[in-house]
C-alpha positions, -999 to +999 in steps of 0.1 A: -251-137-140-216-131-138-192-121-166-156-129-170-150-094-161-170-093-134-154-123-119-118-106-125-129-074-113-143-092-076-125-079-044-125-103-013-145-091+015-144-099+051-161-132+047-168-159+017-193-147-005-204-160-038-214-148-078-239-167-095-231-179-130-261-197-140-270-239-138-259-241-103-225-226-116-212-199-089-173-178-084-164-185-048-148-153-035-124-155+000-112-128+020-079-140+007-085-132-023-084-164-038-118-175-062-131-207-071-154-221-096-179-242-074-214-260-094-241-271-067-266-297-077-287-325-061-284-361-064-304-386-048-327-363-038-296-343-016-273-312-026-240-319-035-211-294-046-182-297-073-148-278-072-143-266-111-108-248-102-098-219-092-103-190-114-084-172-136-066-205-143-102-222-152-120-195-175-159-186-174-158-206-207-136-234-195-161-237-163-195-239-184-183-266-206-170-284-171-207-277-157-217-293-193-201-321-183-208-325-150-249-325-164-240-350-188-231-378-159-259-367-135-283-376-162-264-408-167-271-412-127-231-407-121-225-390-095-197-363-106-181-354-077-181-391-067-168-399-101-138-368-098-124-386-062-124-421-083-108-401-112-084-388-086-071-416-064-072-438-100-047-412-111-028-419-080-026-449-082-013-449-119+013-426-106+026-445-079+025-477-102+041-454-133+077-467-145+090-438-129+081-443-095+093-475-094+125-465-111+130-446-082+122-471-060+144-491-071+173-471-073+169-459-039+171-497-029+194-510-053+220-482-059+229-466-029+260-498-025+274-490-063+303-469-073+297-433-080+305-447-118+278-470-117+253-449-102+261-424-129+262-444-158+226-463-144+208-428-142+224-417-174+205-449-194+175-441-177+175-403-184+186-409-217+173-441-228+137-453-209+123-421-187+115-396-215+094-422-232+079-449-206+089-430-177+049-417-167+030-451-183+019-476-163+048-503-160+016-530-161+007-512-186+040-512-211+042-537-239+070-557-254+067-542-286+063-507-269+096-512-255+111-526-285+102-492-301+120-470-275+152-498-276+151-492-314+158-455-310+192-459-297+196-491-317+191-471-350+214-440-335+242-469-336+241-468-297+236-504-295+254-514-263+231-489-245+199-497-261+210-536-246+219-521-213+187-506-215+166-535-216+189-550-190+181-520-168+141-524-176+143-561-161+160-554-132+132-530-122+105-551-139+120-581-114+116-558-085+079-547-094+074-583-099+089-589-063+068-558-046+034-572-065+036-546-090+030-571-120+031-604-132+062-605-155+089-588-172+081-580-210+119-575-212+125-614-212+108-616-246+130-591-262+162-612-261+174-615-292+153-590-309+181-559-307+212-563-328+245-579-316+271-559-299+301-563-316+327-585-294+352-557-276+384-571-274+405-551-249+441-542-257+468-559-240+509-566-244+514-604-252+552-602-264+580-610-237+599-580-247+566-556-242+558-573-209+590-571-196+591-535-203+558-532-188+567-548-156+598-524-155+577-495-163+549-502-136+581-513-110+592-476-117+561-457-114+554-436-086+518-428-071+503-433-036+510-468-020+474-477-029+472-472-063+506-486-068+499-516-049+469-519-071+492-512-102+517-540-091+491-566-085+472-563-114+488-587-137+495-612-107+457-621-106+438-629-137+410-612-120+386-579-137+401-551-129+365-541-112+369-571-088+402-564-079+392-527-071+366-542-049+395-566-028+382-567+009+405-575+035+381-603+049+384-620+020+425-626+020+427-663+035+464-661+047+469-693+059+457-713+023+476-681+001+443-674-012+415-648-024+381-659-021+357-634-043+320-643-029+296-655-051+277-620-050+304-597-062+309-628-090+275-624-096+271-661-099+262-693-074+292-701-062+326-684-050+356-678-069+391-689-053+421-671-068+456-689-057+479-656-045+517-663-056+545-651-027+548-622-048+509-606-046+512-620-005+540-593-005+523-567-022+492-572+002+515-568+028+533-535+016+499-522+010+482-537+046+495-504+069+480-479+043+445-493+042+443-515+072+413-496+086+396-498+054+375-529+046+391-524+015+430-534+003+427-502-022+404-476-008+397-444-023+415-411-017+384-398-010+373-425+017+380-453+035+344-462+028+351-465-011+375-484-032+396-468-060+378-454-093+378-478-121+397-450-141+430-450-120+446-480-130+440-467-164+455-434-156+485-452-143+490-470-171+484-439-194+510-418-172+538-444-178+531-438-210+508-468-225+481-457-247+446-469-251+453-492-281+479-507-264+474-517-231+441-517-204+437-531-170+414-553-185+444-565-207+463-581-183+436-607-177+442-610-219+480-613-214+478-639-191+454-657-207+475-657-240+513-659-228+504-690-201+485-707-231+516-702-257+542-697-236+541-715-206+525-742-222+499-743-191+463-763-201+433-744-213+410-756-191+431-743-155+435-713-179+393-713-179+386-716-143+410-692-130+396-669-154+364-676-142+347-689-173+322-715-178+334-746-175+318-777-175+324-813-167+311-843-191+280-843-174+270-808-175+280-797-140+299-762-131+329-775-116+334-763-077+353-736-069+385-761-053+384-780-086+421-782-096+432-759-074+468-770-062+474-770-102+462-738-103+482-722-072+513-734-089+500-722-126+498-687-107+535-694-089+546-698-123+526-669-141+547-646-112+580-662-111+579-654-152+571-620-148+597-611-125+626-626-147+609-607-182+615-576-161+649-584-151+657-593-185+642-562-200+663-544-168+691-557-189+678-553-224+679-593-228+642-605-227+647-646-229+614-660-245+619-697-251+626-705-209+588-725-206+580-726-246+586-767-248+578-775-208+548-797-217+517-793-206+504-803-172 
């Protein structure tokens, strides 16, 4: 029978030829010098063979306790190489089924129309967060309390925003698997609630006449591309998220009714989103309309027409003329307006809601449609302009008047 270095000391020949180990156990030498471990039994009264591995990887040793095995089912009447392609494609299967696979699926579907700064910040939960602990089980297969325990870790490293995003991330591509016939539901749905609350972010923002007037003089000063200062000056005209108004498609500016209609999808809800545009945003569009006219986009990227602007560029603006972090964002001028209409201009709360795009309800329970009170809301958004131009005259002459709208009563 063959030893171990027997089998290491084997030279290939000109054609196959074979060491006998005992059992039915053999060391297949080729004239390539490759060797496998090969076991040849009967079953059902005919021969059969099993691949063991290739040697050196599988040892002498390694290979008799697989030949052991291999014994072991034959007298249980399994037949073992029978059982090793079930083994196999079962394996397969689980692969193909794991939560990585389908991760990838998914992203290859469901990413490839994001921002490079979603895409990034997607794969970096997943990398992070989910892969390195459910990433090779079976997504049938993974529990809600199983992902409760691997949400907990970043919960517990006081990364609680990403351990919610995280489970935001696993329904999304439980939804899919559930779409594709993967499984039957999405253990994510039961975890609401369980995680800890992210505390409410309120983003900085300028809501004294004196600052915004300053702030309209500062942005009316600052000097970029025609894009990004476009994008600069029109920011506080809309009331919109600064990630919506990054995302601004030509198609979508209705000239003729002075208006912006955001589609549902972008909104990520039923219905689309009208947002009155005052004289002055119609004139920024355009100023801006020769620079980015063959772009579907009003603000496309510097590094494509094919992209719109970074999210960080507004915020660089804003930084460069000066504004820190603590004092004003892009998404602060959706806060400013909000505030200075409500306690300045005196306008009501609830055109303040829908042109913010919050839910608002009727007495009976229905989401208003997206027209409802919208010739009080185009002038609302007249107004909103026509107030920021004179803060920024008056802070052109060091004589921000405050009290012009304070007692105008509300509409």
């Amino acid at each position: 029978m063959v030893t171990d270095a027997q089998a290491r000391a084997a030279k290939p020949k000109e054609r196959d030829y074979k060491l006998g180990a005992g059992e039915g156990l053999y060391l297949l030498v080729c004239p390539n010098g490759r060797k496998y471990w090969k076991l040849k039994y009967r079953f059902a009264g005919k021969e059969k063979k099993l691949s063991l591995g290739v040697y050196p990887a599988v040892s002498l040793k390694e290979a008799r306790t697989l030949v052991a095995e291999a014994k072991a089912k034959l007298r249980q009447d399994i037949n073992p190489s029978e059982q090793k392609r079930t083994d196999k494609a079962a394996k397969r299967v689980a692969a193909e089924s794991s939560f990585q696979a389908i991760t990838d699926e998914w992203m290859a579907t469901h990413l490839e129309d994001k921002s490079v700064s979603h895409q990034r910040r997607t794969r970096a939960t997943l990398n992070n967060r989910l892969l390195p602990f459910l990433g090779k089980r079976p997504l049938s297969e993974i529990t809600a309390p199983e992902l409760l325990d691997v949400l907990r870790k970043a919960e517990s490293a006081g990364r609680i925003d990403q351990a919610h995003r995280a489970r935001q991330l696993f329904g999304q591509i439980s939804k899919y698997a559930i779409q594709t016939g993967r499984i039957e539901r999405d253990v994510a749905a039961n975890l609401k609630g369980a995680l800890k609350s992210v505390a409410t972010k309120h983003y900085a923002a300028l809501t004294e006449p004196a600052d915004v007037g300053r702030l309209m003089l500062a942005i009316d000063g600052y000097r970029g591309t025609p894009i990004v200062m476009a994008a600069l000056r029109i920011s506080p005209l809309l009331m919109a998220r600064p990630g919506i108004i990054r995302q601004m498609e030509w198609s979508e500016i209705d000239y003729e009714a002075s208006t912006w209609i955001i589609p549902a999808e972008k909104m990520k809800e039923p219905r689309d989103h009208v947002v009155p545009l005052s004289t002055q945003a119609l004139a920024i569009l355009e100023d801006v309309r020769p620079f980015s006219m063959r772009s579907r986009y009003v603000f496309p990227s510097a590094r494509g027409e094919g992209r719109c602007l970074s999210e960080n560029t507004i915020r660089v603006a804003l930084r460069t003329m000066g504004y820190t972090n603590d004092q004003m964002t892009p998404h602060g001028f959706r806060a400013m307006a909000r505030t200075m209409l409500d306690e300045i201009l005196g306008v009501r709360p609830d055109f303040l809601e829908h042109q913010l795009h919050h839910a608002v309800k009727d007495p009976n329970g229905r989401a208003y449609n997206r027209t409802q009170f919208l010739p009080d809301r185009a002038d609302m958004m007249q107004r909103w302009a026509d107030y920021l131009d004179e803060l920024r005259l008056a802070a052109d002459h060091n004589n921000v008047v405050v009290g012009a709208f304070k007692n105008r009563e509300r509409q």
